[in-house]
Jmol script that loads the backbone (N, CA, C; Angstrom):
load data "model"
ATOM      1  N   UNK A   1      24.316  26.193  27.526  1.00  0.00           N
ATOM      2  CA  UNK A   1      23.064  26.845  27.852  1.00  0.00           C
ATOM      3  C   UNK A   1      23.246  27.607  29.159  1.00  0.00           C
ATOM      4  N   UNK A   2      22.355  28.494  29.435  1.00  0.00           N
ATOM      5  CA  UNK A   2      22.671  29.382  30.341  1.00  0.00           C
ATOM      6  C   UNK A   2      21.165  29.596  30.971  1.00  0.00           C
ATOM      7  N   UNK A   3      21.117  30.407  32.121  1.00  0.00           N
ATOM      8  CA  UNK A   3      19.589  30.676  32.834  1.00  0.00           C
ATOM      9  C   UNK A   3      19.987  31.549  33.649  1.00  0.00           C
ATOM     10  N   UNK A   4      18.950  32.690  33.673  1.00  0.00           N
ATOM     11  CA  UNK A   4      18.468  33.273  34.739  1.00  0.00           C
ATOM     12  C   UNK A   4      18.247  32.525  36.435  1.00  0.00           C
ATOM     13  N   UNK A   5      19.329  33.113  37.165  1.00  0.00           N
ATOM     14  CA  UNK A   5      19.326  33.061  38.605  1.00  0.00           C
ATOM     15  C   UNK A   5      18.362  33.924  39.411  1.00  0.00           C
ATOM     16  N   UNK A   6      18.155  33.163  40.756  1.00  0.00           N
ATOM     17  CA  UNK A   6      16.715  33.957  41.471  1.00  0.00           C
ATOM     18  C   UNK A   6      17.302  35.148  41.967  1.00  0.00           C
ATOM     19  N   UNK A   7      18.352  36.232  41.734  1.00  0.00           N
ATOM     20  CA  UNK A   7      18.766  37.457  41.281  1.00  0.00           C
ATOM     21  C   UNK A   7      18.722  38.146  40.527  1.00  0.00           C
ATOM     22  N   UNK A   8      18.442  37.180  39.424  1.00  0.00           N
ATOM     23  CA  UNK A   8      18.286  38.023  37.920  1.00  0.00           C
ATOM     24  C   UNK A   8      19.536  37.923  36.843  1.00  0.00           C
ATOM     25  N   UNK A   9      20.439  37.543  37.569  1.00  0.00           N
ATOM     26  CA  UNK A   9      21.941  37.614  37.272  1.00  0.00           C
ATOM     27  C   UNK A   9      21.619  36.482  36.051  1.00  0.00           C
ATOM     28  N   UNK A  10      22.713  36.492  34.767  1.00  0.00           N
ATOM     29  CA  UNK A  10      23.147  35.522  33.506  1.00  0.00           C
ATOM     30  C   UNK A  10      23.991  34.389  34.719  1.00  0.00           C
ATOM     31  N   UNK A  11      23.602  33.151  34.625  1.00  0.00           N
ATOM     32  CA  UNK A  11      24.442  32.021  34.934  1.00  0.00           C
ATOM     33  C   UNK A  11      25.295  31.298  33.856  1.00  0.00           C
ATOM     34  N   UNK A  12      26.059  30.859  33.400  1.00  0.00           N
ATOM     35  CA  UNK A  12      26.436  30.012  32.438  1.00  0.00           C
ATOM     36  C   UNK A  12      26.477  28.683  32.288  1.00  0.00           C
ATOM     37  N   UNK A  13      26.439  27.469  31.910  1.00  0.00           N
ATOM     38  CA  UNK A  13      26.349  26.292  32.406  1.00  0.00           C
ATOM     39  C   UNK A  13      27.333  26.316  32.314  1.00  0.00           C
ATOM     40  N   UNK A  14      27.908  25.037  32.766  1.00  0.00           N
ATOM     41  CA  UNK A  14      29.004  24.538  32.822  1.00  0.00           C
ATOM     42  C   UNK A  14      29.498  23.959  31.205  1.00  0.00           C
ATOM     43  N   UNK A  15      30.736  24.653  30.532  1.00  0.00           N
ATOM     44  CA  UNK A  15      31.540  24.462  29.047  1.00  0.00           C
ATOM     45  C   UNK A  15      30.460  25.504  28.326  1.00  0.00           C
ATOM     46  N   UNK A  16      29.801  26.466  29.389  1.00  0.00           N
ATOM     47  CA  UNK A  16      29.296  27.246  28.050  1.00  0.00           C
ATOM     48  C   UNK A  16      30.171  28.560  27.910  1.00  0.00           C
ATOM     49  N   UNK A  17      30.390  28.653  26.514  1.00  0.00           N
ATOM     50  CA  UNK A  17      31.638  29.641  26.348  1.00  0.00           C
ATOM     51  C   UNK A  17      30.515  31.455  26.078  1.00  0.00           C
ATOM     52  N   UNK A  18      29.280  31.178  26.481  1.00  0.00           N
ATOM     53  CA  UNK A  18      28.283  32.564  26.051  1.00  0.00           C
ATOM     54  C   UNK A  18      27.412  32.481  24.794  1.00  0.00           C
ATOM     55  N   UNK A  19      27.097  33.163  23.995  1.00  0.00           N
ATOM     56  CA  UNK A  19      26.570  32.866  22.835  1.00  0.00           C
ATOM     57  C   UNK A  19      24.527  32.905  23.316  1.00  0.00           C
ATOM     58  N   UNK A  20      24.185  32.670  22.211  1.00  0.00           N
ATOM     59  CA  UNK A  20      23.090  32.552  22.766  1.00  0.00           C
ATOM     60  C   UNK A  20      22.128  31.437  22.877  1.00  0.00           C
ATOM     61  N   UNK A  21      21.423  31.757  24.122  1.00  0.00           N
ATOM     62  CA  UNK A  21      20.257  30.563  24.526  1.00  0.00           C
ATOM     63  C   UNK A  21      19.098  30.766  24.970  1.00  0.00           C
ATOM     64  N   UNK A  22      18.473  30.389  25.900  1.00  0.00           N
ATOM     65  CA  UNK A  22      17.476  30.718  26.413  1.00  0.00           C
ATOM     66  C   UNK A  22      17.282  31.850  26.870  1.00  0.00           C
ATOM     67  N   UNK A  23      18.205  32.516  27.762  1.00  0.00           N
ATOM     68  CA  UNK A  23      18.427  33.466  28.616  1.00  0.00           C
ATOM     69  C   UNK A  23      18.657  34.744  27.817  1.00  0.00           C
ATOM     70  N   UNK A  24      19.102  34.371  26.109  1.00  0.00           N
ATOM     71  CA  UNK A  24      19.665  35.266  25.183  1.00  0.00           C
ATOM     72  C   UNK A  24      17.865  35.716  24.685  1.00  0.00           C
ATOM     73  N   UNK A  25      16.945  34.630  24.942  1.00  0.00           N
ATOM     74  CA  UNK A  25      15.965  34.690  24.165  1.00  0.00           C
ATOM     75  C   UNK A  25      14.797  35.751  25.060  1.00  0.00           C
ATOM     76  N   UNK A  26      15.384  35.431  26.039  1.00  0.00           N
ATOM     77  CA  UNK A  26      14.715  36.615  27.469  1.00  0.00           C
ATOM     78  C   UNK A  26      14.962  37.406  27.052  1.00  0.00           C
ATOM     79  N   UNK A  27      15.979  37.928  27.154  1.00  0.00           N
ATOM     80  CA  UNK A  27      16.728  39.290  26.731  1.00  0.00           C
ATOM     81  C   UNK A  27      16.440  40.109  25.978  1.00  0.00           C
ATOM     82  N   UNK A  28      16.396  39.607  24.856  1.00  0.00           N
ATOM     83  CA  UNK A  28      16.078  39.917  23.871  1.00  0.00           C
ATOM     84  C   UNK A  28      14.649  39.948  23.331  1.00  0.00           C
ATOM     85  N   UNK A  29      13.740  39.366  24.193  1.00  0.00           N
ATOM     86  CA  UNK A  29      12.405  39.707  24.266  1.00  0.00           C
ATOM     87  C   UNK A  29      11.736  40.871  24.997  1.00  0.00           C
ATOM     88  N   UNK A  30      12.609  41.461  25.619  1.00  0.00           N
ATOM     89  CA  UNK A  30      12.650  43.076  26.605  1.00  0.00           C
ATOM     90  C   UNK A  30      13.195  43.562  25.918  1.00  0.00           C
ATOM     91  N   UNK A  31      14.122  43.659  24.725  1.00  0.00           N
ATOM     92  CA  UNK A  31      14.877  44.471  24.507  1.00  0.00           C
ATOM     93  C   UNK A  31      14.119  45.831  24.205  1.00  0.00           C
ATOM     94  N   UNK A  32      13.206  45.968  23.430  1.00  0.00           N
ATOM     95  CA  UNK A  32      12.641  47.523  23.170  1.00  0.00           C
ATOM     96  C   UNK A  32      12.212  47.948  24.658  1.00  0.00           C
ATOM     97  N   UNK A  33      11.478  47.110  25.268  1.00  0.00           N
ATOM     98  CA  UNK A  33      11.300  47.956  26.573  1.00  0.00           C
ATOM     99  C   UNK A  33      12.540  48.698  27.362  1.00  0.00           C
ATOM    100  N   UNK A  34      13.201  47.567  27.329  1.00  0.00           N
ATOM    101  CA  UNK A  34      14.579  47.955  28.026  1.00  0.00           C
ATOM    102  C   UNK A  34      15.227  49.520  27.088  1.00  0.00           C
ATOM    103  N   UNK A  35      15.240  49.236  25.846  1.00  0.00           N
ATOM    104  CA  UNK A  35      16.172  50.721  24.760  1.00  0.00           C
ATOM    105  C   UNK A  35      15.100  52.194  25.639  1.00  0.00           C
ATOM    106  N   UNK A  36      13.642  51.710  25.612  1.00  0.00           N
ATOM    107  CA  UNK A  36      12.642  52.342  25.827  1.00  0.00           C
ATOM    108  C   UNK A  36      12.894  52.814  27.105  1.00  0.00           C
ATOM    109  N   UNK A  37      13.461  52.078  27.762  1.00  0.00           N
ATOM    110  CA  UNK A  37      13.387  52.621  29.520  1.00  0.00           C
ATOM    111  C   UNK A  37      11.961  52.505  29.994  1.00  0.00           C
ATOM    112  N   UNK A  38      11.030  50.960  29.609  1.00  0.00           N
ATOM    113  CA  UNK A  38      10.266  51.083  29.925  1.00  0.00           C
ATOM    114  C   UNK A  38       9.977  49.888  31.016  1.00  0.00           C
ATOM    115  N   UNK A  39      11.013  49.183  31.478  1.00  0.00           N
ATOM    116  CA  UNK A  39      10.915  47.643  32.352  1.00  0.00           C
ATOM    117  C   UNK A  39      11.592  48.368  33.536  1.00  0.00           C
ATOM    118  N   UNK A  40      10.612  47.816  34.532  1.00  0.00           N
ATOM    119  CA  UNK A  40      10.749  48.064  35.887  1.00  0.00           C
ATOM    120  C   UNK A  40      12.182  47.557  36.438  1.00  0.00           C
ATOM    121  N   UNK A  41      12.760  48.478  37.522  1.00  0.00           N
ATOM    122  CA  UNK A  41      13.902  48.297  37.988  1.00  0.00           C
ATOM    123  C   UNK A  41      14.809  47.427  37.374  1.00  0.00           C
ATOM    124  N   UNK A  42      14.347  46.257  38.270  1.00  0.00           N
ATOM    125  CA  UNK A  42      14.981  44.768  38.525  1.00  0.00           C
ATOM    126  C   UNK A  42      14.484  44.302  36.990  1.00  0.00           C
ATOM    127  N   UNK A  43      13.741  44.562  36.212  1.00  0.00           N
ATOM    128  CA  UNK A  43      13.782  43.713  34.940  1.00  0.00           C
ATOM    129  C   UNK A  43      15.180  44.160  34.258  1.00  0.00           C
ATOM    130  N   UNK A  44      14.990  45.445  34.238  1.00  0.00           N
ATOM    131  CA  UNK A  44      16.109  46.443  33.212  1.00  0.00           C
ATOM    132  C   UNK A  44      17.435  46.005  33.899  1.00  0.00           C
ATOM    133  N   UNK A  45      17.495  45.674  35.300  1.00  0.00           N
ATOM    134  CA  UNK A  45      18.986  45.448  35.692  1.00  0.00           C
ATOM    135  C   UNK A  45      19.378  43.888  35.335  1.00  0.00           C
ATOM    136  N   UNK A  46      18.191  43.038  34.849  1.00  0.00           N
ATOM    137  CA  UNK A  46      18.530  41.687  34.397  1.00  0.00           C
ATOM    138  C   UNK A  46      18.870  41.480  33.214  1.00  0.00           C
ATOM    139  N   UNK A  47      18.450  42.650  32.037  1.00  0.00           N
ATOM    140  CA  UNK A  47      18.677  42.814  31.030  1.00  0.00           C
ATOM    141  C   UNK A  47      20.354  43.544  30.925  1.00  0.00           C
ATOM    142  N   UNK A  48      20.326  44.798  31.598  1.00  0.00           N
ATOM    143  CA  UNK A  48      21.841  45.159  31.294  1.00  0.00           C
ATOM    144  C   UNK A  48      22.890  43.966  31.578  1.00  0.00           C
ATOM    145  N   UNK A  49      22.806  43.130  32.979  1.00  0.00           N
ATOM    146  CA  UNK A  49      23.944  42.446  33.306  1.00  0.00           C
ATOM    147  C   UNK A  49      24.351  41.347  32.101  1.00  0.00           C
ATOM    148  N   UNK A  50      22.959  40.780  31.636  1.00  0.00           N
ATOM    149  CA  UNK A  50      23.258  39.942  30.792  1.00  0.00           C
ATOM    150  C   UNK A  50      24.166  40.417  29.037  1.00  0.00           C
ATOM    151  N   UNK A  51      23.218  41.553  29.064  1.00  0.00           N
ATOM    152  CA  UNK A  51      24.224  42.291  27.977  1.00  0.00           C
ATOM    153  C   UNK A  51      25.809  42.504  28.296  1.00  0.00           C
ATOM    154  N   UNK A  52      25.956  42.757  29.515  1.00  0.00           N
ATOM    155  CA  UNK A  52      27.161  43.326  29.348  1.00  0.00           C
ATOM    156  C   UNK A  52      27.949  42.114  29.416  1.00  0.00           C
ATOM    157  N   UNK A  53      27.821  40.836  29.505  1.00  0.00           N
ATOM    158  CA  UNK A  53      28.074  39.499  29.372  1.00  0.00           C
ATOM    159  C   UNK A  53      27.968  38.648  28.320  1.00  0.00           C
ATOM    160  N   UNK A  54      27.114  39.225  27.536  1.00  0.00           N
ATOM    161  CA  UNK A  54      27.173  38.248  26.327  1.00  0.00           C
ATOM    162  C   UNK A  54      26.887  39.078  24.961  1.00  0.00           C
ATOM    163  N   UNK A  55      28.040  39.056  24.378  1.00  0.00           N
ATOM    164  CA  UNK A  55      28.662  39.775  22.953  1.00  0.00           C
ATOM    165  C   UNK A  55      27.283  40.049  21.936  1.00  0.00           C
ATOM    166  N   UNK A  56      26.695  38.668  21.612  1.00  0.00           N
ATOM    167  CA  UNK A  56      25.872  39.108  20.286  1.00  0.00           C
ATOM    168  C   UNK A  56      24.731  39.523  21.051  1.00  0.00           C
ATOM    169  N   UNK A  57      23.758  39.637  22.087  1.00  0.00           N
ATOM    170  CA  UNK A  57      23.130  40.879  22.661  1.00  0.00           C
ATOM    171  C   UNK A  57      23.630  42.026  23.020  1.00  0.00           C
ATOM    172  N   UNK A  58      24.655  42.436  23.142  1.00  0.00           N
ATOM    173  CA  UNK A  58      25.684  43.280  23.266  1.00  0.00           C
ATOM    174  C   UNK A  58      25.287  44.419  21.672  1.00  0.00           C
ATOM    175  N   UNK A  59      25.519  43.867  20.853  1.00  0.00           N
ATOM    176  CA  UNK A  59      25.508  43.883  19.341  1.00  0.00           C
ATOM    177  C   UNK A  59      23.888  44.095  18.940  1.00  0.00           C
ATOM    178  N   UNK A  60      23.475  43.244  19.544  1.00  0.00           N
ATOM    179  CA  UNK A  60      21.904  43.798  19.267  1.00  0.00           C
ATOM    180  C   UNK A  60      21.211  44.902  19.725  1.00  0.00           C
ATOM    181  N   UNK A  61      21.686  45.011  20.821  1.00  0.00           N
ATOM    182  CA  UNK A  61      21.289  46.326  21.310  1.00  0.00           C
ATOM    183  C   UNK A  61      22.046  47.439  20.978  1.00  0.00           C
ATOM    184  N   UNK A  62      22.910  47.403  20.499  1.00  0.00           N
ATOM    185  CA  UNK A  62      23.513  48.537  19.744  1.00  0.00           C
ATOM    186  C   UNK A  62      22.664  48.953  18.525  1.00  0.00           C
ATOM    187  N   UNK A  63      22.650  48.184  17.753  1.00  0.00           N
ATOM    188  CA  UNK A  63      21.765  47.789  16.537  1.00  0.00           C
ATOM    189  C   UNK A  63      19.992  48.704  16.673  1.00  0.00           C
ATOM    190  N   UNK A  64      19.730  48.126  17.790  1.00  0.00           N
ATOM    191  CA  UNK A  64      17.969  48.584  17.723  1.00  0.00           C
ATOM    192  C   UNK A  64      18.416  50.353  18.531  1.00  0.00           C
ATOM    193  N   UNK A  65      19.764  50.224  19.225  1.00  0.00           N
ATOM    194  CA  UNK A  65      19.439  51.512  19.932  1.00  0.00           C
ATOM    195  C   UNK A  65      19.949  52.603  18.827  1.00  0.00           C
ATOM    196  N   UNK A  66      20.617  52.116  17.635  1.00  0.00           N
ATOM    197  CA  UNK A  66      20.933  53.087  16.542  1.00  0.00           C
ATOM    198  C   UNK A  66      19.972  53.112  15.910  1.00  0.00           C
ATOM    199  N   UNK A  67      19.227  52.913  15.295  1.00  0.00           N
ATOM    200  CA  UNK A  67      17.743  52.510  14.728  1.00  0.00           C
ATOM    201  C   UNK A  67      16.957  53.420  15.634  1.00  0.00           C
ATOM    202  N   UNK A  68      16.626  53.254  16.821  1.00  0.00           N
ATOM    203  CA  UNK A  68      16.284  54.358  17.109  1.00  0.00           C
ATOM    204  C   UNK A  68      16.559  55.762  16.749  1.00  0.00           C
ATOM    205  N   UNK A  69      17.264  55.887  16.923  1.00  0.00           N
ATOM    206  CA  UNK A  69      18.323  57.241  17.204  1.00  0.00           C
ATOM    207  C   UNK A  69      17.843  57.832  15.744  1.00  0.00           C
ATOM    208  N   UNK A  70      17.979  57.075  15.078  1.00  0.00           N
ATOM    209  CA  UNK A  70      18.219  57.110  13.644  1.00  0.00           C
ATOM    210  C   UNK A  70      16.278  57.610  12.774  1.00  0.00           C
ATOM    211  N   UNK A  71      15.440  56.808  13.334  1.00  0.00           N
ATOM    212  CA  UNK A  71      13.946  57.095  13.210  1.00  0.00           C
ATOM    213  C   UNK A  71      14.052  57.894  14.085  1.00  0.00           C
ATOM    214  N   UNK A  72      14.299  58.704  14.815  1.00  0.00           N
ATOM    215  CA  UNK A  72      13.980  60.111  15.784  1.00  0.00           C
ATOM    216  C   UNK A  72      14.583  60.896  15.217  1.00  0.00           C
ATOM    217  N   UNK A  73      15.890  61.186  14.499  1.00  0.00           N
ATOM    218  CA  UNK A  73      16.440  61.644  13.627  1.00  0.00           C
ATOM    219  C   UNK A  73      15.703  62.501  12.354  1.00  0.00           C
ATOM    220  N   UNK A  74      15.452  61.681  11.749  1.00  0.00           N
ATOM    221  CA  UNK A  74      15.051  61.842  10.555  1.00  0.00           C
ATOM    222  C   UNK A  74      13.008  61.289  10.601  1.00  0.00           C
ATOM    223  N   UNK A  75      12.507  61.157  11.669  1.00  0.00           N
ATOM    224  CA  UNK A  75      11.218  61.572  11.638  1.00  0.00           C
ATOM    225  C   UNK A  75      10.835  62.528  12.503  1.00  0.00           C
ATOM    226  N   UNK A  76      10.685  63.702  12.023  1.00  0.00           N
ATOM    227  CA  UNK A  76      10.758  65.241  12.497  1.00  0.00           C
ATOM    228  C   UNK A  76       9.250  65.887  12.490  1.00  0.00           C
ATOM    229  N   UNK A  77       8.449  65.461  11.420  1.00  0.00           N
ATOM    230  CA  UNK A  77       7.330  65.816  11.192  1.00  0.00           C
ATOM    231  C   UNK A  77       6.324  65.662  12.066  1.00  0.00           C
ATOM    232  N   UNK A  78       5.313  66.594  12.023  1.00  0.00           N
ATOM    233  CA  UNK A  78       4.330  66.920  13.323  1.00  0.00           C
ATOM    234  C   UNK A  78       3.266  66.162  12.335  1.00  0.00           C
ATOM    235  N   UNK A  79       2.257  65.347  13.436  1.00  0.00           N
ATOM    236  CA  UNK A  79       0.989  64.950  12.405  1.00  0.00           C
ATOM    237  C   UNK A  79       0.365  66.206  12.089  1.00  0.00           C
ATOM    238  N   UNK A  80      -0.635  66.401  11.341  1.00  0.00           N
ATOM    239  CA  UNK A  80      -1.712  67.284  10.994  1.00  0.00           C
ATOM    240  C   UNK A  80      -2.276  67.596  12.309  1.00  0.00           C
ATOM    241  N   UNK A  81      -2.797  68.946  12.503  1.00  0.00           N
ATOM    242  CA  UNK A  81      -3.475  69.708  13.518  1.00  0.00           C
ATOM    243  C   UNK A  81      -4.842  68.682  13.940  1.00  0.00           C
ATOM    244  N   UNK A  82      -5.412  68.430  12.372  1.00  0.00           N
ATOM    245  CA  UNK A  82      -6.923  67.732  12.861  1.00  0.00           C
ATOM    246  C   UNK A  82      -6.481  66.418  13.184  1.00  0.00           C
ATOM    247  N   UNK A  83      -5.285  65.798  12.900  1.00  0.00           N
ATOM    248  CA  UNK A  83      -5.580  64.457  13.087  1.00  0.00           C
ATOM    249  C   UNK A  83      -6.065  64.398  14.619  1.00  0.00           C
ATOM    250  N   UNK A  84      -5.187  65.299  15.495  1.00  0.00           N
ATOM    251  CA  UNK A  84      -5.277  65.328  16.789  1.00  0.00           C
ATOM    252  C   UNK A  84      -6.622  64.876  17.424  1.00  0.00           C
ATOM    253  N   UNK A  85      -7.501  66.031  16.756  1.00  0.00           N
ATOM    254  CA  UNK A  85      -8.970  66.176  16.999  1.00  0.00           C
ATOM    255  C   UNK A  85      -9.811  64.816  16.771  1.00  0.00           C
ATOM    256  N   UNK A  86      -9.332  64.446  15.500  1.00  0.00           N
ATOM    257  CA  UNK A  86      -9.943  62.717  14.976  1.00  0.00           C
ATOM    258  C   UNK A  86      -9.822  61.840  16.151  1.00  0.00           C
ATOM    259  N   UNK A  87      -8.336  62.100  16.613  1.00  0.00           N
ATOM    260  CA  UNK A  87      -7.935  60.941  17.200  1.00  0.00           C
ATOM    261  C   UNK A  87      -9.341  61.001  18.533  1.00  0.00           C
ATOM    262  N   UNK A  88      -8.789  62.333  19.571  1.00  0.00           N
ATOM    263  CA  UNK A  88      -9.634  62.537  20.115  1.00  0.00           C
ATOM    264  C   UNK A  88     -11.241  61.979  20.159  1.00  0.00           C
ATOM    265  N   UNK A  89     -11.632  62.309  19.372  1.00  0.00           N
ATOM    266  CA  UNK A  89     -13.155  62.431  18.705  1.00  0.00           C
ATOM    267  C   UNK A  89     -13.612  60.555  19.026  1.00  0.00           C
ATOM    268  N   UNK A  90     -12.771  60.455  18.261  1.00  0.00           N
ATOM    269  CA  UNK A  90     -12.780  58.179  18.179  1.00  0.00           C
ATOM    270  C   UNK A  90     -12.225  57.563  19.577  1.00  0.00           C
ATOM    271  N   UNK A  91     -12.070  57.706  20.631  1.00  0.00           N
ATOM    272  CA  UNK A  91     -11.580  57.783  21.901  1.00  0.00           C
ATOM    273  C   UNK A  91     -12.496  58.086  22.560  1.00  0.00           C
ATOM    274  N   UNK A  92     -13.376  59.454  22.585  1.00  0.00           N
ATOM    275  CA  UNK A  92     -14.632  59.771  23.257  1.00  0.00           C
ATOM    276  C   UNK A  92     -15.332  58.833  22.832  1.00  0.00           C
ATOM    277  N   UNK A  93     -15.962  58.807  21.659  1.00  0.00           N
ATOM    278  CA  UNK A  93     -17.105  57.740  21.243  1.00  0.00           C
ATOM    279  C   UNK A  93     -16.281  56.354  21.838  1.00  0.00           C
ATOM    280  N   UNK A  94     -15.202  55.897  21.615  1.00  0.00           N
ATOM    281  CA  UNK A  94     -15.092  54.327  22.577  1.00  0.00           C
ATOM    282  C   UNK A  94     -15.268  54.038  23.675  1.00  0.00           C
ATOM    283  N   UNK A  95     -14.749  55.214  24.129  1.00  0.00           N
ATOM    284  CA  UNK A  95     -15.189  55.266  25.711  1.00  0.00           C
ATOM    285  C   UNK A  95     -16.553  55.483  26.446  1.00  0.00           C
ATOM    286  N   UNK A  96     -17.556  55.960  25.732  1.00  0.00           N
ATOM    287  CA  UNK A  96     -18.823  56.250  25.743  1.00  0.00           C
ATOM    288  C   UNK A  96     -19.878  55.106  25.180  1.00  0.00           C
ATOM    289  N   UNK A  97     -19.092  54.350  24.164  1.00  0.00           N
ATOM    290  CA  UNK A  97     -19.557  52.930  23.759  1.00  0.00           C
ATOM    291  C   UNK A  97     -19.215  51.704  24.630  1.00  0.00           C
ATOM    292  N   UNK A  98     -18.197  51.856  25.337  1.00  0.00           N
ATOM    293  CA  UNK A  98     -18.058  51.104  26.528  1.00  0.00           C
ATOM    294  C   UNK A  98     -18.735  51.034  28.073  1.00  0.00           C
ATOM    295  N   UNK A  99     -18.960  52.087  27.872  1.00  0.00           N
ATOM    296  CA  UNK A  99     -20.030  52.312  29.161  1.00  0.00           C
ATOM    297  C   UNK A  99     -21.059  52.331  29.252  1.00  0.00           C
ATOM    298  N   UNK A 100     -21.982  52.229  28.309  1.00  0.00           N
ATOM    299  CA  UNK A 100     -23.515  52.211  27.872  1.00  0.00           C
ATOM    300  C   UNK A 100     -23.779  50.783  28.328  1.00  0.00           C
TER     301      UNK A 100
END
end "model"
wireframe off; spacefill off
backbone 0.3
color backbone group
């Protein structure tokens, strides 16, 4: 088993050869934020170190960041002109139903 240090850094226990654990389960619970570039500094730098340390997150993030790549790829299509407006439209009225 392994844990997060008050650095952020992957620790390993002692006879742990990597693999995953707790720390795999962190990880991997940021992972879209992290592909996303959406976790602040120090989260995203707790996430890379551990990746670059332990193989099957290593592998996973390859995985979701091709998947990406792959739905941006091949979803090209613009919504409809009005959806825009809909969307709009249902946004004013929530926001106007919230404040009453």
């Amino acid at each position: 088993m392994t844990g997060w240090d008050a650095a952020g850094t992957s620790t390993p226990a002692a006879g742990d050869a990597g693999g995953c654990g707790p720390d795999c389960e962190q990880a991997l619970g940021r992972l879209f934020a992290y592909v996303d570039r959406e976790l602040e500094p120090g989260d995203a730098e707790q996430v890379r170190q551990h990746i670059e340390d332990c193989r099957p997150c290593l592998d996973e993030i390859a995985v979701e960041t091709m998947l990406k790549e792959l739905v941006k790829r091949c979803c090209q299509d613009k919504a409809p002109a009005d959806l825009r407006v809909k969307i709009h439209a249902q946004l004013t009225t929530l926001r106007v139903t919230r404040t009453l």
